[in-house]
C-alpha positions in Angstrom: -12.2 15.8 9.0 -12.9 13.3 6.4 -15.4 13.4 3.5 -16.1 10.1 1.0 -17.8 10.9 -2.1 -19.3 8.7 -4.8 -18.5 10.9 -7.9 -20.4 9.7 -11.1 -16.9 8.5 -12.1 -14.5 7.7 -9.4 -14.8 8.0 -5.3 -12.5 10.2 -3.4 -11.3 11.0 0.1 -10.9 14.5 1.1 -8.9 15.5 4.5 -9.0 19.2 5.2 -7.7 19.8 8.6 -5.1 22.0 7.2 -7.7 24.8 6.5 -8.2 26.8 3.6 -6.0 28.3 2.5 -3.3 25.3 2.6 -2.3 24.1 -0.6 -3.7 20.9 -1.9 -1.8 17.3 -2.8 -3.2 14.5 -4.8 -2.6 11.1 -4.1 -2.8 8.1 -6.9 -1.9 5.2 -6.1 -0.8 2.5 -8.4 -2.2 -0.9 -10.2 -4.2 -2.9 -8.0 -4.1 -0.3 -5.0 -6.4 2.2 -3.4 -6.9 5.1 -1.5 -6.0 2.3 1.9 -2.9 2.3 0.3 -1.6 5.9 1.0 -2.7 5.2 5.3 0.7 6.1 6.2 1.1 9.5 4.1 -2.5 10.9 5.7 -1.9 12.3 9.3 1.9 13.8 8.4 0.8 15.6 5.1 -2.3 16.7 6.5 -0.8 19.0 9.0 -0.3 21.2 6.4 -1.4 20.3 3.6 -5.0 19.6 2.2 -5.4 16.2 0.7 -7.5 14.5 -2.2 -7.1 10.6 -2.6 -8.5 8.7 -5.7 -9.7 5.3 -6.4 -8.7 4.9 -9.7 -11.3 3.5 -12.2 -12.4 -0.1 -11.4 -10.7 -0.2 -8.5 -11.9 -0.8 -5.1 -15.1 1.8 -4.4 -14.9 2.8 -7.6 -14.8 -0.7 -8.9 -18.4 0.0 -10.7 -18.5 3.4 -11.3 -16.8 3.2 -14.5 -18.3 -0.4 -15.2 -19.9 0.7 -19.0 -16.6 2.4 -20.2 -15.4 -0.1 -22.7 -11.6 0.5 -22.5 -9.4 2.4 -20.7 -6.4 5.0 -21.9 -4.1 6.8 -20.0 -5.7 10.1 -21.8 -9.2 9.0 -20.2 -8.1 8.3 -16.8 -6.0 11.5 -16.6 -9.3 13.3 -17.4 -11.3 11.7 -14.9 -9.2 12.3 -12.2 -9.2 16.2 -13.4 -13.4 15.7 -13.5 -13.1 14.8 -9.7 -10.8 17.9 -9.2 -13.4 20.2 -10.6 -15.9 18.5 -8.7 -14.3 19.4 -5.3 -13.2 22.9 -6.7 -9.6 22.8 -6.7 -7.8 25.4 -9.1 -4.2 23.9 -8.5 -2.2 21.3 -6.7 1.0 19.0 -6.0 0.8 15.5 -7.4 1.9 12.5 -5.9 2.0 9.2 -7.2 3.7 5.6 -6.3 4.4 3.3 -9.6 1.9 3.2 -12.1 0.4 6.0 -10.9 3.3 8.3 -11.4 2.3 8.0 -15.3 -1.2 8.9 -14.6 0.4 12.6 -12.9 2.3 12.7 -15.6 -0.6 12.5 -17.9 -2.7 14.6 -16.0 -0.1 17.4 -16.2 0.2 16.9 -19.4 -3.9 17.5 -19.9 -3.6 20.4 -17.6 0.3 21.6 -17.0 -1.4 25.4 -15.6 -2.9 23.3 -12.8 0.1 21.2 -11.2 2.7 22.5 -8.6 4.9 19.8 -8.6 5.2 15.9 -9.0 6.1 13.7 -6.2 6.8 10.2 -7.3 7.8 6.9 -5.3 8.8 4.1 -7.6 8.3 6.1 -10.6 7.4 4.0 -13.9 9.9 6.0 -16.6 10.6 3.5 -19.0 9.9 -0.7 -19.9 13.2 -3.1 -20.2 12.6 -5.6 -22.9 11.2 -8.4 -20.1 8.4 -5.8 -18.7 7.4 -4.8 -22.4 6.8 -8.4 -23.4 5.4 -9.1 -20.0 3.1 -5.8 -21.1 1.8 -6.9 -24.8 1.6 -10.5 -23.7 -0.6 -9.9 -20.0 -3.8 -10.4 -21.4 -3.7 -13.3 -23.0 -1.2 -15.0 -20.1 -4.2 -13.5 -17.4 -6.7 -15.4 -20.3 -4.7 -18.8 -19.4 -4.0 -18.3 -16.0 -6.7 -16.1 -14.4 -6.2 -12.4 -13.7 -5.7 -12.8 -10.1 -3.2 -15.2 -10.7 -1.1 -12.9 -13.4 -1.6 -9.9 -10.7 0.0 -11.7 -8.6 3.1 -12.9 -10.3 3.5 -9.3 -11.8 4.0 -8.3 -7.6 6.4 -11.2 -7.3 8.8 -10.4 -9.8 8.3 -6.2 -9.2 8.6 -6.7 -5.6 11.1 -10.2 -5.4 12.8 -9.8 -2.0 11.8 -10.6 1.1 12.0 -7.3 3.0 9.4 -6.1 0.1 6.8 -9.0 1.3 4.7 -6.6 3.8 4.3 -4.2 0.8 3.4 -6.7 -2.1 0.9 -8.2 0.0 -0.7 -4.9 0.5 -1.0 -4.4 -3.1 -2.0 -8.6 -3.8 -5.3 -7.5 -1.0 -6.5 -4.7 -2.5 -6.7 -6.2 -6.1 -8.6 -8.9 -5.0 -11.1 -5.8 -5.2 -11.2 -5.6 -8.6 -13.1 -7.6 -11.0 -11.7 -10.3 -13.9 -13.7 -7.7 -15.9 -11.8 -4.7 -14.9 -8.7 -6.4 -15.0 -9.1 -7.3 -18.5 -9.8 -3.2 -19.4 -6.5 -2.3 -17.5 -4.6 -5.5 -19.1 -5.4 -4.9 -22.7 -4.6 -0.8 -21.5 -0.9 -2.1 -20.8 -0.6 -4.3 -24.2 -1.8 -1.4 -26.1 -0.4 2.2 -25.2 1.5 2.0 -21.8 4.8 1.6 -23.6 3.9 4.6 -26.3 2.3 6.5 -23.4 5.9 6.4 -21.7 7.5 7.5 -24.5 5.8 10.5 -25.1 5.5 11.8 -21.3 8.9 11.2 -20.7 10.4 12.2 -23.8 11.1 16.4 -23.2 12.0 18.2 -20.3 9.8 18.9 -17.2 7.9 21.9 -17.0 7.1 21.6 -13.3 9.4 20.4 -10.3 9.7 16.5 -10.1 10.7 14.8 -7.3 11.8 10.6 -8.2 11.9 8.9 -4.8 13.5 5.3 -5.8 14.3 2.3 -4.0 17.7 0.8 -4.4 16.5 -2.9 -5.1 14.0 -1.4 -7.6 15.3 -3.5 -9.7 13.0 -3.1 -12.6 12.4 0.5 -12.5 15.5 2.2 -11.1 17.5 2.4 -14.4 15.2 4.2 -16.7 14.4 6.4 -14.0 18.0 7.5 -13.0 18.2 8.0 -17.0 16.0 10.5 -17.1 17.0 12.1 -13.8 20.1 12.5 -15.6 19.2 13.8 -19.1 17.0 16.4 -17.4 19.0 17.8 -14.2 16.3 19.4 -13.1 15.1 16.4 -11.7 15.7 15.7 -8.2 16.3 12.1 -6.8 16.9 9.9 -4.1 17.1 6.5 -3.1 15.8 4.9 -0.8 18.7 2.5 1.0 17.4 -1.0 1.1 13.9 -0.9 -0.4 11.8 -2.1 -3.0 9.5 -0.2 -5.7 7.1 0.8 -3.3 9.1 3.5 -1.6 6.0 5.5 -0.2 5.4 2.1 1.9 8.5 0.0 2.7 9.8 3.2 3.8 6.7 5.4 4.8 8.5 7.8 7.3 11.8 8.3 4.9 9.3 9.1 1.9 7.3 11.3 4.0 9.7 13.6 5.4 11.8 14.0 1.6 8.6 14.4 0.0 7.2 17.2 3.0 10.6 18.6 2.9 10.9 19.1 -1.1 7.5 20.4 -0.4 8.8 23.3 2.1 11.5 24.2 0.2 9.5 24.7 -3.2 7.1 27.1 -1.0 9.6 29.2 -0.1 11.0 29.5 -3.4 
């Protein structure tokens, strides 16, 4: 069964087939993406898990619920997301998040760390080489020159380069042609302003839940500060993804989705 909801903040998708007692996941998906984006995670986790998928703001259905918030912060968002929890009355639950929206579970468990399970991340954003934190500080007035959808779309080309990555960039190019030059701008100037301090402060001490880095081994922009943390902090488990862009949880939907139900199991039983 699946329930929409327009909350005053952001819409959500519930799927609660797996009953009541089953534990819940939370799905975010990354810049420029939506809840569409998570299609082929849906019918294996819902077996046995209950599931919550956001919009984030200004994007797709909740492309105007947020319309009056003057700027965004990753701080806000984390605590919107947690509104929408409390909404649908969820005490605790697993996170899981591709790309930019691995930060976003990282700064909601930093809001609320009594409330998360675990992290589940594919393409997990860890850390910004020198390239992607000019591209960061510099995006808004680039987007300014060359149009938003246009920078968008040249930030998926060099994330996602290769050909066997093309199916899954153009997913993420369609949904952002959702959102508007308005709300691009919020999450643009976001980026220039605190994405690279956010990073550094999230990812600076040791986990205090169970993470799970699912990488791609042509992630070439990601990988590295990833694996670096992986390895300062031992406790967090990786794998990669053989042949396969940033966007694990859909180049390689059926690999992703039996690590992540797996590592899932296994922390159950724990």
């Amino acid at each position: 069964m699946v329930h929409h909801s327009i909350h005053p903040y952001l819409h959500h998708e519930l799927h609660q087939d797996a009953g009541e007692k089953a534990p819940w996941v939370l799905f975010i998906h990354g810049a420029g993406g939506s809840v569409r984006t998570w299609r082929k995670q849906i019918e294996p986790f819902a077996k046995e898990y209950n599931l919550l998928l956001i919009d984030l703001p200004g994007h797709a259905q909740s492309r105007e619920a947020t319309i009056h918030q003057p700027y965004y912060d990753f701080e806000w968002i984390g605590n919107k997301i947690w509104e929408v929890v409390d909404f649908v009355q969820i005490k605790k639950l697993h996170l899981i998040g591709v790309s930019l929206g691995s930060i976003i579970a990282m700064q909601m468990q930093f809001n609320k760390p009594d409330r998360v399970h675990s992290m589940l991340f594919s393409g997990p954003i860890v850390g910004l080489n020198l390239k992607l934190r000019m591209l960061a500080r510099t995006g808004l007035a680039l987007a300014k020159i060359i149009g938003y959808q246009n920078f968008y779309a040249v930030t998926a080309r060099l994330t996602l380069p290769r050909n066997n990555h093309k199916k899954s960039r153009e997913i993420f190019v369609r949904e952002s042609k959702l959102i508007t030059d308005h709300e691009y701008k919020k999450w643009t100037a976001m980026y220039g302003k605190c994405l690279d301090n956010t990073l550094l402060r999230l990812f600076n001490d040791a986990p205090t839940v169970p993470i799970y880095f699912l990488i791609g081994s042509q992630d070439h922009l990601f990988k590295g500060p990833a694996l670096d943390y992986a390895t300062r902090f031992p406790a967090v488990k990786t794998d990669i993804a053989a042949h396969c862009g940033h966007l694990v949880s859909l180049e390689k939907s059926m690999w992703f989705n039996e690590k992540c139900l797996l590592f899932l199991k296994v922390l159950s039983e724990k």
